[in-house]
C-alpha positions as CSV (number, residue, x, y, z in Angstrom):
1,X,12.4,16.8,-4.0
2,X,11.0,16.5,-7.5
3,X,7.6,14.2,-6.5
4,X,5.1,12.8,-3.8
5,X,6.7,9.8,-2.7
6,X,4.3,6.9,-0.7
7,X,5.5,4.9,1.6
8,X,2.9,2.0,3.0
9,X,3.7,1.2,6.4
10,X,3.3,-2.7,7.4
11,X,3.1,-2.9,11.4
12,X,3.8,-6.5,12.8
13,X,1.6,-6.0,15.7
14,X,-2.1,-7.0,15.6
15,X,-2.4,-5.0,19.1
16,X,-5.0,-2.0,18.6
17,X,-2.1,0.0,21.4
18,X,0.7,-1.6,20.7
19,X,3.7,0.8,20.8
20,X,4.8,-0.2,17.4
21,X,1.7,0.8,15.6
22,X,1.9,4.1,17.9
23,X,5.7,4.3,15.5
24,X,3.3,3.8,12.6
25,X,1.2,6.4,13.3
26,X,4.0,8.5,14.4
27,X,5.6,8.4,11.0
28,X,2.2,8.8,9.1
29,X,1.9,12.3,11.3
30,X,5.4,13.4,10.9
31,X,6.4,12.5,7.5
32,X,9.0,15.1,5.8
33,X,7.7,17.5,3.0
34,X,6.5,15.5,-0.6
35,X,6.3,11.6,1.3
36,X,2.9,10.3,2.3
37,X,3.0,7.6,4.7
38,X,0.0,5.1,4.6
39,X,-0.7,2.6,7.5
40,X,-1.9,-0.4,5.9
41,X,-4.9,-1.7,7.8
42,X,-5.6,-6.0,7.4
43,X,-3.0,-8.0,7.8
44,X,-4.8,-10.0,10.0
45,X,-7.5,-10.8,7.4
46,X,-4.7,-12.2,5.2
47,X,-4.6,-16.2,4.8
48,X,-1.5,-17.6,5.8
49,X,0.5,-17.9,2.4
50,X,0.1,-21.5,0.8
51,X,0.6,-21.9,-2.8
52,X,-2.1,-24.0,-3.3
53,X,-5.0,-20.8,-2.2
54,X,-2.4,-17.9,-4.5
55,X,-4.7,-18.9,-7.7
56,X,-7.6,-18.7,-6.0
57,X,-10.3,-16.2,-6.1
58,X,-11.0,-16.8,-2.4
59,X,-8.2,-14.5,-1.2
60,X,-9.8,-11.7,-1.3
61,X,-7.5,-10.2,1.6
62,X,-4.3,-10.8,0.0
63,X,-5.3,-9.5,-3.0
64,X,-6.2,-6.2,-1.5
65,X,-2.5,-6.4,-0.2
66,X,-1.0,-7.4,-3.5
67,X,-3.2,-4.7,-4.8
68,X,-2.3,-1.7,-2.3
69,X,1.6,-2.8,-2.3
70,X,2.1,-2.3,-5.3
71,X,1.0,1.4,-5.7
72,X,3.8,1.8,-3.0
73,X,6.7,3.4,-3.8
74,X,8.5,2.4,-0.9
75,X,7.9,0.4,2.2
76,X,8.1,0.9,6.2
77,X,8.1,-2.3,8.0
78,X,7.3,-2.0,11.9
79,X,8.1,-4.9,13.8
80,X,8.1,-5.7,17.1
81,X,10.0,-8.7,18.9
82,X,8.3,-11.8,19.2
83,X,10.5,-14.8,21.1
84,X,13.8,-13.6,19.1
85,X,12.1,-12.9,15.3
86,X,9.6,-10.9,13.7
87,X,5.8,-11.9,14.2
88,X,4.1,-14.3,12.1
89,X,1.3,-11.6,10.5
90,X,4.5,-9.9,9.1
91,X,6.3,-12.7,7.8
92,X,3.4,-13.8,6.1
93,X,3.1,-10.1,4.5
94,X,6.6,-10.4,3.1
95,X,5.8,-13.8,1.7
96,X,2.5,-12.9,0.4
97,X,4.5,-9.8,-1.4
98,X,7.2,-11.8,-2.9
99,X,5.3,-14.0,-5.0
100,X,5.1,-14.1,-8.3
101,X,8.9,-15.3,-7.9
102,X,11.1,-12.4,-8.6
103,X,7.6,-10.2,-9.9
104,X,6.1,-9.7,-6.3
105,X,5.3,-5.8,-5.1
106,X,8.6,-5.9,-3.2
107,X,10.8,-6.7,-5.8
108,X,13.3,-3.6,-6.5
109,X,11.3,-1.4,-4.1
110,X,13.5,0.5,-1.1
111,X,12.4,-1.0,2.1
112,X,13.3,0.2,5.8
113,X,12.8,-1.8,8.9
114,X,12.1,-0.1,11.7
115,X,10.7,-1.0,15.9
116,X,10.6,-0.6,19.0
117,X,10.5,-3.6,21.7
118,X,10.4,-3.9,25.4
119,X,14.5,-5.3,25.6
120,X,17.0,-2.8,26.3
121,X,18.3,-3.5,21.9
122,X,15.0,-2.4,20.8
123,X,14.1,-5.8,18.6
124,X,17.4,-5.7,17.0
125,X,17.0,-9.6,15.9
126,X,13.1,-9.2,14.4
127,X,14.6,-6.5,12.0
128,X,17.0,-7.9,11.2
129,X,15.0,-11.1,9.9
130,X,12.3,-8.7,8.5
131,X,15.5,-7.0,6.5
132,X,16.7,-10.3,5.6
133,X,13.3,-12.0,4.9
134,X,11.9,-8.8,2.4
135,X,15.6,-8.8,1.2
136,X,15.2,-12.3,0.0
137,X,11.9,-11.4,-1.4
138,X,13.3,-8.7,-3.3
139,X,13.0,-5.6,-1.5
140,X,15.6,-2.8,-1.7
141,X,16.4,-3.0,1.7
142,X,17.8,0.6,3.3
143,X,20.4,-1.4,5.3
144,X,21.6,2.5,7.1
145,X,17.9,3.9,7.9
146,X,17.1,1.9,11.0
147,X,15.3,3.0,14.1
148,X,15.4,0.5,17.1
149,X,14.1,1.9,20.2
150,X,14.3,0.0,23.0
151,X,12.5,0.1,26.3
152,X,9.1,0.9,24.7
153,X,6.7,-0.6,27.8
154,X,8.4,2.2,30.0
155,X,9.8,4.6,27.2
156,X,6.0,4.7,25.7
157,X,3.9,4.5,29.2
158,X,2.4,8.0,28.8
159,X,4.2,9.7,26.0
160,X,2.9,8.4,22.4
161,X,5.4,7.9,19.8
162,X,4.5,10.9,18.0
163,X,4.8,13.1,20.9
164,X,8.4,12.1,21.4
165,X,11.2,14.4,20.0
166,X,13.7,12.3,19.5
167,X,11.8,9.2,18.3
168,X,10.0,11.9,15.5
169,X,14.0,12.9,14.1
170,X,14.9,9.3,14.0
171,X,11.9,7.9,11.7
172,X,11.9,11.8,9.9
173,X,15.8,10.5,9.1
174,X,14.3,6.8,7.7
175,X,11.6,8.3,5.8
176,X,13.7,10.7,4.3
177,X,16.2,7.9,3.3
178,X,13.5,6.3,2.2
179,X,12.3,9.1,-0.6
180,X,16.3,9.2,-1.5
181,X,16.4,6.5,-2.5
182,X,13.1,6.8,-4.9
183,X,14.9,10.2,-6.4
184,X,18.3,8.4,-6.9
185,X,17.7,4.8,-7.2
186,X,21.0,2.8,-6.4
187,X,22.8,1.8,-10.0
């Protein structure tokens, strides 16, 4: 691999434990050779998007976002499954990320989607709304480097993310997709 590729990691869970931070964290430990995962800390600081407040100086949170997202070169969304869909704090990332209209740090930029959730599908439907959502808002999205594990309250009870052998090879196998596609962006 020819450079250092970074990847920011977006985790839809606000939860200090939750399992799909613990993924985070996993793939910010176990990251191949030349890509440097970076767990982005603050979503919950970010205003709900509103046109209205995207002018204003008063945003501070969003524009440390805007600001971080667009030194990526590549993004990991972690979502678990809230009621069917993706949680609100990552919705509103993706939004927040899209604007300017077809300018936004997502636009053109590989994206994976990846989870775990307590179902036995692993949050299936919240990725693929986060992969439709960033897809709309520009994002490359990786639509073959997925990781859905399901069963994460038992799965995850005393075994961290990053201690799991199998769950490490999967996101190892998204991340690498990931830097790929930085090396040989699609024509």
């Amino acid at each position: 691999m020819s450079g250092h590729v970074h990847v920011l990691a977006l985790v839809g869970s606000l939860r200090s434990g939750s399992h799909n931070r613990q993924l985070a964290e996993a793939a910010v430990k176990h990251a191949p050779d030349g890509v440097e995962v970076t767990l982005y800390e603050g979503l919950a600081e970010v205003p709900f998007y509103n046109e209205d407040i995207d002018t204003d100086e008063r945003r501070p949170a969003a524009t440390r976002l805007r600001e971080t997202a667009a030194r990526a070169d590549a993004f990991l969304l972690v979502t678990p499954e809230y009621n069917g869909t993706m949680p609100a704090v990552l919705k509103n990332a993706i939004d927040w990320l899209s604007r300017p209209f077809g300018a936004g740090a997502l636009a053109g930029t590989p994206t994976a989607v990846v989870g775990t959730a307590f179902g036995q599908y692993g949050g299936v439907w919240a990725q693929d709304d986060a992969r439709k959502s960033a897809g709309i808002a520009g994002a490359t999205i990786l639509e073959d480097a997925t990781l859905a594990i399901p069963g994460s309250v038992t799965r995850f009870a005393e075994t961290h993310p990053a201690d799991d052998t199998e769950a490490v090879a999967q996101l190892r196998q998204v991340l690498s997709a990931l830097a790929a596609a930085i090396e040989a962006p699609a024509s």
